[in-house]
Structures are given as structure tokens and as C-alpha cells.
C-alpha positions as CSV (number, residue, x, y, z in Angstrom):
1,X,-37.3,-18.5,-9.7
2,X,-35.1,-19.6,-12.8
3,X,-36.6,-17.4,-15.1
4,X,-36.3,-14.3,-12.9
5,X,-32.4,-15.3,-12.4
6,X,-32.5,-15.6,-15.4
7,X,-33.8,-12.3,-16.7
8,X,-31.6,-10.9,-14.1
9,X,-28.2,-12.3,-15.4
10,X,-29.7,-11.5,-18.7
11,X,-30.1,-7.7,-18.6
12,X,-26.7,-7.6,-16.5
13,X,-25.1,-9.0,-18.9
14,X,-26.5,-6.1,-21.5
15,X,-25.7,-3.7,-19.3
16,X,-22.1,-4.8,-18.9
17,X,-22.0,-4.7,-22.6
18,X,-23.2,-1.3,-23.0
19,X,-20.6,0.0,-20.3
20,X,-17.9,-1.2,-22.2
21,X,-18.9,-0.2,-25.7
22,X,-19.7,3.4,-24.2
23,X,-16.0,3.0,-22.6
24,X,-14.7,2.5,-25.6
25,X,-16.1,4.8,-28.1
26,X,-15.7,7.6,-25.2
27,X,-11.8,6.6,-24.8
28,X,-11.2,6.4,-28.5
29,X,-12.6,9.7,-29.5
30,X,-10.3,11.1,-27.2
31,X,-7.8,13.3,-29.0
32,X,-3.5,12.4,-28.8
33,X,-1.3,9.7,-29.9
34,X,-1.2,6.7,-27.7
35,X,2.4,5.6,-30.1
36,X,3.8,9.1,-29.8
37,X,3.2,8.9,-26.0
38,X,4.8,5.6,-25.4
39,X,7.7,7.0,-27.5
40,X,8.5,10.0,-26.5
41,X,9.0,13.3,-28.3
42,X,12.6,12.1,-30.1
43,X,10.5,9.4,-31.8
44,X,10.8,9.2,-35.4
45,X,7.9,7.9,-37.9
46,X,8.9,4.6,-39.0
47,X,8.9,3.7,-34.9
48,X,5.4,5.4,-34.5
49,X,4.4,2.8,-37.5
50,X,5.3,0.1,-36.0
51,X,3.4,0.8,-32.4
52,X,0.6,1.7,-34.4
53,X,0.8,-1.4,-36.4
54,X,1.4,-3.4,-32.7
55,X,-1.3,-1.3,-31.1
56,X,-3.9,-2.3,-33.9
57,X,-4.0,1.6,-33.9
58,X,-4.0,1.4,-37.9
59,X,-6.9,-0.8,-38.1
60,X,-10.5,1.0,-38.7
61,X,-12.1,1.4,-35.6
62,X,-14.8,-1.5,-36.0
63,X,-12.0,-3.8,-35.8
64,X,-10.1,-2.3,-33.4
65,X,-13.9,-2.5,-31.3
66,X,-14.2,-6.5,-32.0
67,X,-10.8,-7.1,-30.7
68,X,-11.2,-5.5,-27.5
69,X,-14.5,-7.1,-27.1
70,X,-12.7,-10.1,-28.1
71,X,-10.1,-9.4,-25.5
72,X,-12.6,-9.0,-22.7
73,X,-14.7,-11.8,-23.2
74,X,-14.2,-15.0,-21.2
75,X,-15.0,-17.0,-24.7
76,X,-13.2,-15.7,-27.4
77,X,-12.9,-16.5,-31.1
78,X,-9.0,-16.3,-32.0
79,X,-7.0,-17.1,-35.3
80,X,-4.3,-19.6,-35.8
81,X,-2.6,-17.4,-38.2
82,X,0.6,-15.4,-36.8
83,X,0.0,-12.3,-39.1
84,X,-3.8,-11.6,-37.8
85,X,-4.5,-9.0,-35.8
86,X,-6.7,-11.7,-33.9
87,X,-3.8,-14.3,-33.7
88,X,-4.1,-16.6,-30.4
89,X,-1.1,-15.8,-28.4
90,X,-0.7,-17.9,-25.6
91,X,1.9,-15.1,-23.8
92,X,-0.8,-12.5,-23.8
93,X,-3.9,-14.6,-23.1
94,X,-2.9,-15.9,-19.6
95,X,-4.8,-19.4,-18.1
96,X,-6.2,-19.9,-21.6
97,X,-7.4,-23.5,-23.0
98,X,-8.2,-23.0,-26.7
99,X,-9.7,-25.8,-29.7
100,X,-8.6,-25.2,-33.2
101,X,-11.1,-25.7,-35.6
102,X,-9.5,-25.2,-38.8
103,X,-7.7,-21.9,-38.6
104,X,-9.8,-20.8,-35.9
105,X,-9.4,-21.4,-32.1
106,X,-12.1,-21.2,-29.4
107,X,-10.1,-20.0,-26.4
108,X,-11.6,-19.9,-22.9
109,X,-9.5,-17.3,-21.1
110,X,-9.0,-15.3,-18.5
111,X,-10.2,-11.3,-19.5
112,X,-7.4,-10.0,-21.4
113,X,-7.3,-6.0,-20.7
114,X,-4.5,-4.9,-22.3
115,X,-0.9,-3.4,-21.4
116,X,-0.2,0.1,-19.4
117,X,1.4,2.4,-22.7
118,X,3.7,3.8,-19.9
119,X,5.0,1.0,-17.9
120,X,4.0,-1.9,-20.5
121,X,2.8,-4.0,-17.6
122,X,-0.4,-6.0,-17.7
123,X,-3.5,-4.1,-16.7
124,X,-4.9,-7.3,-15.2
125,X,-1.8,-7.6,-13.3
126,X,-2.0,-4.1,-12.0
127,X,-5.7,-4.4,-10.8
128,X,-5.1,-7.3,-9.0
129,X,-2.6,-5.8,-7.5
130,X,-4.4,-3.0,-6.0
131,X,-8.1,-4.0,-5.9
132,X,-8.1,-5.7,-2.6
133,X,-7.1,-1.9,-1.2
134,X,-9.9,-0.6,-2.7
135,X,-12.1,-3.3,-1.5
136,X,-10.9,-3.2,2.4
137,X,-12.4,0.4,2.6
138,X,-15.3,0.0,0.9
139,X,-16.0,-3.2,3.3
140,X,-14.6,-1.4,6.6
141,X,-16.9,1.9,5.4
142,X,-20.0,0.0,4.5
143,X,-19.3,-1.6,8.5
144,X,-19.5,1.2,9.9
145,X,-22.0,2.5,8.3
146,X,-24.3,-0.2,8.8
147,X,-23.5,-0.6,12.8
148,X,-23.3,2.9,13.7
149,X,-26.3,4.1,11.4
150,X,-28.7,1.2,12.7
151,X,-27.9,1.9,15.9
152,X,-28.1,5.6,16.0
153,X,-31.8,5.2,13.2
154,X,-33.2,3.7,16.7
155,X,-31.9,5.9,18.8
156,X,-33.6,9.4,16.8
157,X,-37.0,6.9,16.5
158,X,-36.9,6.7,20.2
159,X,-36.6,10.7,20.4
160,X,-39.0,11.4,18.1
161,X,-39.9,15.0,17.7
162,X,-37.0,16.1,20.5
163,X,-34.2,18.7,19.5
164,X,-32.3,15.2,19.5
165,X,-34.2,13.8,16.6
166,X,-34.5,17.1,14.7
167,X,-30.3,18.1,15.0
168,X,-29.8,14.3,13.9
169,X,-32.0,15.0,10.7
170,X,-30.0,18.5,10.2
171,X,-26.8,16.6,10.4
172,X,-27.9,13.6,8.6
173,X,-29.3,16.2,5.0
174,X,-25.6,17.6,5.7
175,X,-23.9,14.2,5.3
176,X,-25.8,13.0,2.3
177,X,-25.1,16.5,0.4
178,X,-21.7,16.5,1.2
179,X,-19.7,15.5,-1.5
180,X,-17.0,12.9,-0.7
181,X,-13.6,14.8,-2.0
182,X,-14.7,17.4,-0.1
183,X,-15.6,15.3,2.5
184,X,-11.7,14.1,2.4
185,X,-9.6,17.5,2.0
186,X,-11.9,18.7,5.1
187,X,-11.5,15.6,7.5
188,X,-7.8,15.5,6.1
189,X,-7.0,19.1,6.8
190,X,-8.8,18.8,10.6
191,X,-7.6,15.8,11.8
192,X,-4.1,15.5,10.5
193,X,-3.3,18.6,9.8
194,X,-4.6,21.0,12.4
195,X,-4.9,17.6,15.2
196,X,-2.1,16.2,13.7
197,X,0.0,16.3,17.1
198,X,-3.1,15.0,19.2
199,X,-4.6,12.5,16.8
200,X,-1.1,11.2,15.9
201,X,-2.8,10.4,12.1
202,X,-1.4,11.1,8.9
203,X,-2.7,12.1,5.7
204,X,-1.6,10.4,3.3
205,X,-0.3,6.6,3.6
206,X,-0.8,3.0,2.6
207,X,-1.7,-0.4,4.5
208,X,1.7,-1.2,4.3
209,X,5.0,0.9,4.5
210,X,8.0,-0.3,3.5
211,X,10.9,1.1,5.9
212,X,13.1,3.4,4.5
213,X,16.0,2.5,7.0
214,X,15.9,-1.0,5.9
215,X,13.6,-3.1,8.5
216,X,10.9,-4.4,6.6
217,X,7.3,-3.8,5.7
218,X,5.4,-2.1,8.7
219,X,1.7,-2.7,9.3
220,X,0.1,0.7,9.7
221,X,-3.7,0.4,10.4
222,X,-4.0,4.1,11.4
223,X,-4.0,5.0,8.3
224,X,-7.1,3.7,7.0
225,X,-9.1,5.4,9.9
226,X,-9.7,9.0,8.1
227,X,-10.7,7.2,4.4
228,X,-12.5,4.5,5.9
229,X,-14.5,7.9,8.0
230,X,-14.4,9.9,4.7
231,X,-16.3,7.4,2.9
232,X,-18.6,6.4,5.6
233,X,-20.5,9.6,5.8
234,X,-22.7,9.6,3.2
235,X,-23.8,6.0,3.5
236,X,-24.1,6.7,7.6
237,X,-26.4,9.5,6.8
238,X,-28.7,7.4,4.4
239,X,-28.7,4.2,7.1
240,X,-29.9,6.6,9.9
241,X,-32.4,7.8,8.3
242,X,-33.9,4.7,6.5
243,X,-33.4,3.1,10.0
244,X,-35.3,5.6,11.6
245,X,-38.7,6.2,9.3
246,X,-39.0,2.4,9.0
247,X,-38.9,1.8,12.5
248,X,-41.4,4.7,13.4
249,X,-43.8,3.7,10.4
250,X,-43.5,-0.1,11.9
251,X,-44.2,1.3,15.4
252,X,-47.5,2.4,14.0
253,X,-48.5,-1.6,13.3
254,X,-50.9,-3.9,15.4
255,X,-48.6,-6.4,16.3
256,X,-46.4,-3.5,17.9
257,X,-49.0,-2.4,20.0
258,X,-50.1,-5.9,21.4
259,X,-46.7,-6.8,21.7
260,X,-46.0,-3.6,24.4
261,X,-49.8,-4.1,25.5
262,X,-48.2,-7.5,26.7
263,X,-45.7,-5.8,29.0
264,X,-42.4,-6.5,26.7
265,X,-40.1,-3.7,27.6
266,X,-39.5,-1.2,24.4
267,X,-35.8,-3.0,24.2
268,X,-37.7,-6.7,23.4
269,X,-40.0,-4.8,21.1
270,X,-37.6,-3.3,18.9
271,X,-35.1,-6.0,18.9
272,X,-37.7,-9.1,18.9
273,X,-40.0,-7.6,16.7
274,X,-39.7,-3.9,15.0
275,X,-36.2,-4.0,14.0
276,X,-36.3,-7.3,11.8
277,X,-39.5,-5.9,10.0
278,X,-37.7,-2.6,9.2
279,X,-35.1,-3.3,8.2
280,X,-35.8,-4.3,4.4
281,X,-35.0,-1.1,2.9
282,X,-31.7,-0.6,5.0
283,X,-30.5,-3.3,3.4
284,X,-31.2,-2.4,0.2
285,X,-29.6,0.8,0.7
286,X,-26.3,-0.5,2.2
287,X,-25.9,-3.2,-1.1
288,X,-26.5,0.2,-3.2
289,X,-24.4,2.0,-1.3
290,X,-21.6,-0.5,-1.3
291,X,-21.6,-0.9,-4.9
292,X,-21.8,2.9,-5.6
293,X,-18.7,3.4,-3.1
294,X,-16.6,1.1,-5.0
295,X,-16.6,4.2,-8.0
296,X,-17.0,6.8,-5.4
297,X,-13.6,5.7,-4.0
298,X,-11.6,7.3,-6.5
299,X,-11.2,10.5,-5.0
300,X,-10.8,9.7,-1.1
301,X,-7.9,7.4,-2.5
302,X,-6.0,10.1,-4.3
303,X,-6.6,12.7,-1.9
304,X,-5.1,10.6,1.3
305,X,-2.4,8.6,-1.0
306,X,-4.2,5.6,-0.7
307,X,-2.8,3.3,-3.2
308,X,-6.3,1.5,-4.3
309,X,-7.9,0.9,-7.7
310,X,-8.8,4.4,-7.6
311,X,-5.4,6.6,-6.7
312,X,-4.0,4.3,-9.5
313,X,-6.9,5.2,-12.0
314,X,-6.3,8.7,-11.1
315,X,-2.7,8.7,-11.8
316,X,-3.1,6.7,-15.3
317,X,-5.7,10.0,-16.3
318,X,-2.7,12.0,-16.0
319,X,-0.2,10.6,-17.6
320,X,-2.9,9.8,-20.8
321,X,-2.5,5.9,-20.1
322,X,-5.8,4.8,-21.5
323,X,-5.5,0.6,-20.9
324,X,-5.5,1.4,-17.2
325,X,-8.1,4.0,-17.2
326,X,-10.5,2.0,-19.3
327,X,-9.1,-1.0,-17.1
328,X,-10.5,1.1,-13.9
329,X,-13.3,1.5,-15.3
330,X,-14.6,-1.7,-16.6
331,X,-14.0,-3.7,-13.3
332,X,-15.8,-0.8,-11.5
333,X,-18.7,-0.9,-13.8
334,X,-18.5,-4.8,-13.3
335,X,-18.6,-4.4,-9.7
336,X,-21.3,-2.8,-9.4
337,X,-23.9,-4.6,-12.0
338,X,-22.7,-7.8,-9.9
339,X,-23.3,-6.8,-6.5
340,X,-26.8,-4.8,-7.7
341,X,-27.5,-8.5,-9.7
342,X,-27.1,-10.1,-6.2
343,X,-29.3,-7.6,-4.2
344,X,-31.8,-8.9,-7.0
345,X,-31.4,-12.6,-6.4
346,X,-32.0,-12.2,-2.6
347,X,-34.9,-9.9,-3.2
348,X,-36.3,-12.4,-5.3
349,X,-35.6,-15.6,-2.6
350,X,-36.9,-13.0,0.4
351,X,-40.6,-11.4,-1.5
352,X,-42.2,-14.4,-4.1
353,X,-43.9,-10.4,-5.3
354,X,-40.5,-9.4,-6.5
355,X,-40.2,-12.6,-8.8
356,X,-43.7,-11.9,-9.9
357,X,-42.8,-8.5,-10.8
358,X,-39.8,-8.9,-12.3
């Protein structure tokens, strides 16, 4: 079991690594003038020097590549000289503990992820910030996906081969080709637009409101209920059918048929014995699906105003602010390497074949 952990942490680890060098090449090739945008157009060119100079932005791009990876990583190999473009400053790296060796210093640090070029405020700082939005609708849509699509995956097994079953497959081939920014400007255009005076919902809004007449921050729940929906659908649609082919290919088993042979009513059979056999695949699914949601936020965020990682990603793309986009990005791509590294692990305690195999 070590050694498949291991191996596991291993190629995440690589793949982490390639993420951010792709990042990185793919930001820097981009064309535009991070000083002149920071600036302004009544910049002159001694100013535009100087960010450069600030920026690293006048150092060849191999270097410029070592510092960020320098920047990211939790170790970090830092100089005691003021003048170095790799100069340990303790105001930048945050929670850091360093040991000078000579002119070097080993820090151990918190990831260091630059500064927004527009607002100049920490892109840590920012993502903290807005994360835990992010991550309440990607938990409260994986819920629902789960409970509803389990529930209704035994529901079409039990109709096999009725109009039931087939109009749930129908639907279910709709929901998984429907693509979720379309998904949102749809459900967003029906239910608070059109419904707007019978469902009461809005379409854009936050978690919190602040109260423009002065009384505080308001709590406003209702508005997660059309993201949270948006981004359940295609998940939903996956869960109901995984649920319902692995439930109808365990009905087919032996110990299914001795167990209704027995006189167990087809509500002890599922729940006692079919369901907890079937459900292996579901589960990979939903830790797939999780982690895949956490990118496929984005849109559903910007569309219903929904100030998560995403909505703020969105607005750093147009205004050209590449430490928050590349910011995004990362912890996204981080995300979802880590919660696909733990579907692993538990794969690997659940099946000894998986650890074989792997």
C-alpha cells in the first residue's frame, strides 16, 4: 500500500508540475504589456522601466520561469542579497521560516502567487477570499446530484423497459450534452426572468448582500438555488444512469435471486443487498464529477453574478490581469489532481486489484 501511495503522490505531483509550466509558457506568450497596463496610457518610459525591472519582466524568460516556480513552491531556495531578483522578502513571502546558509536561505513558505497588476492586492489573499463560494456550490451540487440521481437510478431500474425508463434515458442524454453556460442563461432566463414574480428568485446575487440603506449584511440563501440547479444537471444525469445499469446488471447475480427466492421484499433487496454492490462506479463518478465542477464553475458564476473563484477569474481575463488568471488556474488545476489522488487512495484501501494494478 505505500508504494502505490506513493506512485500516486508521485505522478500527481508531475502532473501539478506540468499544469503550471503549461500555465506559464501559455500566459507568457500572450501578447501586451503587463507595465504599460498597470500604468496607464500617460505612462512615460523610464516608469515602464522600472515596473519591468520590479516585475522581473526584463529578465530572460528562464529566469522569470525559476522564480515563479520558486514562488509556488512550498520549499523554496531564496537569496540573502537585497539586489537579487530571488532576494528573500519576508513582506511578500507570508508565514515563512527560512535558514541561511551562506547567502542562501531555505524558506519553507506559504505558496507565493503573486500581486493583481490592477488592484496590487495579493492573489493568495484574493483566492481565499472567494474560494469557499466556489466551493459551497460545487458541494451543495454534487448533494444533489448524488441524492436525487441514486434515488431516481432505482427508480428507472425498477421500470425497466416502461415509457418511464425510456423518457428518463431521453432526458438524462439531454442533460449530459447540455453544456453548462447554456444550462445557466436558459434556467436563468425561465425561472427569474419569465417566473420571476412566482418563483420570487433573482438572477444574479451573492451569499451575502450588504444593505444599501445601511442595515447590515443580509443572508440570502435563495440565491444559490438556480447555480446550485445549473450545475447539478450534468452530474444528475451521469448518477442516474450509472445508478441504474449497475443496479439492473447486479439484479442479474445469484445472490439477488436467492435473496428474493427467500421472500425479502424488493425494498430489503435493493437497500440490503443490490444498492451497496452497485454502487462502486457512482462513486467514482460523483469524485470526478466534483473535481471537474470545480473548473466547470466558471461560467454558472459569471452568468448569475456569483462572486466565486470563477466570476472573479472571469473578470481578471478582461481586464488582462494575468497573476489572478494564472492564480485561478493553478488552484483549479490543484483541486482537481488532489481530489482525483484521493479517489485513488480509497480505491486502493477498497480493491487490494487496484494496488496490484497500479
Amino acid at each position: 500500500m505505500v508504494s502505490y501511495l506513493l506512485k500516486r503522490i508521485g505522478y500527481s505531483i508531475l502532473i501539478v508540475f506540468g499544469v503550471i509550466t503549461l500555465i506559464f509558457m501559455i500566459f507568457n506568450a500572450l501578447p501586451g504589456d503587463p507595465a504599460q497596463m498597470m500604468m496607464g496610457q500617460r505612462s512615460d518610459e523610464k516608469s515602464l522601466q522600472i515596473i519591468r525591472k520590479d516585475l522581473g519582466l526584463n529578465k530572460p524568460l528562464s529566469v522569470q520561469y525559476l522564480s515563479y516556480l520558486n514562488d509556488l513552491s512550498p520549499v523554496s531556495v531564496h537569496s540573502t542579497d537585497t539586489s537579487s531578483f530571488f532576494y528573500f522578502d519576508r513582506e511578500k513571502y507570508t508565514s515563512a521560516a527560512g535558514v541561511t546558509i551562506g547567502k542562501k536561505v531555505l524558506a519553507v513558505k506559504v505558496p507565493y502567487l503573486r500581486r493583481s497588476y490592477l488592484t496590487q492586492k495579493p492573489v493568495g489573499e484574493t483566492i481565499r477570499e472567494t474560494l469557499p463560494n466556489t466551493f459551497i456550490l460545487a458541494v451543495l451540487s454534487m448533494a444533489l446530484a448524488s441524492v436525487l440521481g441514486i434515488g431516481i437510478g432505482i427508480f428507472i431500474a425498477l421500470k425497466k423497459g416502461t415509457w418511464i425508463d425510456k423518457a428518463s434515458l431521453a432526458l438524462c442524454s439531454m442533460g449530459m450534452s447540455l453544456p453548462s453556460f447554456f444550462a445557466a442563461v436558459l434556467i436563468g432566463w425561465l425561472f427569474a426572468y419569465v417566473l420571476g414574480d412566482i418563483t420570487g428568485l433573482n438572477l444574479t446575487g451573492n451569499l451575502f448582500e450588504v444593505d444599501p440603506y445601511g442595515n447590515g449584511i443580509t443572508l440570502m440563501l435563495k440565491n444559490m438555488i438556480l447555480p446550485v440547479i445549473t450545475l447539478a444537471l450534468r452530474p444528475l444525469s451521469v448518477v442516474v444512469q450509472l445508478t441504474r445499469n449497475s443496479l439492473l446488471e447486479v439484479f442479474t447475480q445469484d445472490y439477488i435471486r436467492t435473496a428474493k427466492a427467500k421472500g425479502l421484499s424488493t425494498r430489503k433487496v435493493i437497500m440490503r443487498h443490490a444498492l451497496k454492490n452497485s454502487l462502486n462506479p457512482v462513486v467514482g463518478a460523483i469524485s470526478g464529477w466534483f473535481a471537474s465542477m470545480m473548473a466547470g464553475v466558471v461560467f454558472v458564476e459569471y452568468i448569475f453574478g456569483w462572486k466565486g473563484l470563477g466570476f472573479v477569474m472571469v473578470q481578471a481575463l478582461s481586464g488582462y490581469d494575468l497573476p489572478i488568471v494564472m492564480g485561478c488556474v493553478v488552484t483549479f488545476s490543484i483541486i482537481f489532481v488532489v481530489v482525483n489522488l484521493l479517489t485513488d487512495i480509497c480505491y486502493g484501501l477498497l480493491d487490494p486489484r487496484v494496488r496490484l494494478n497500479g
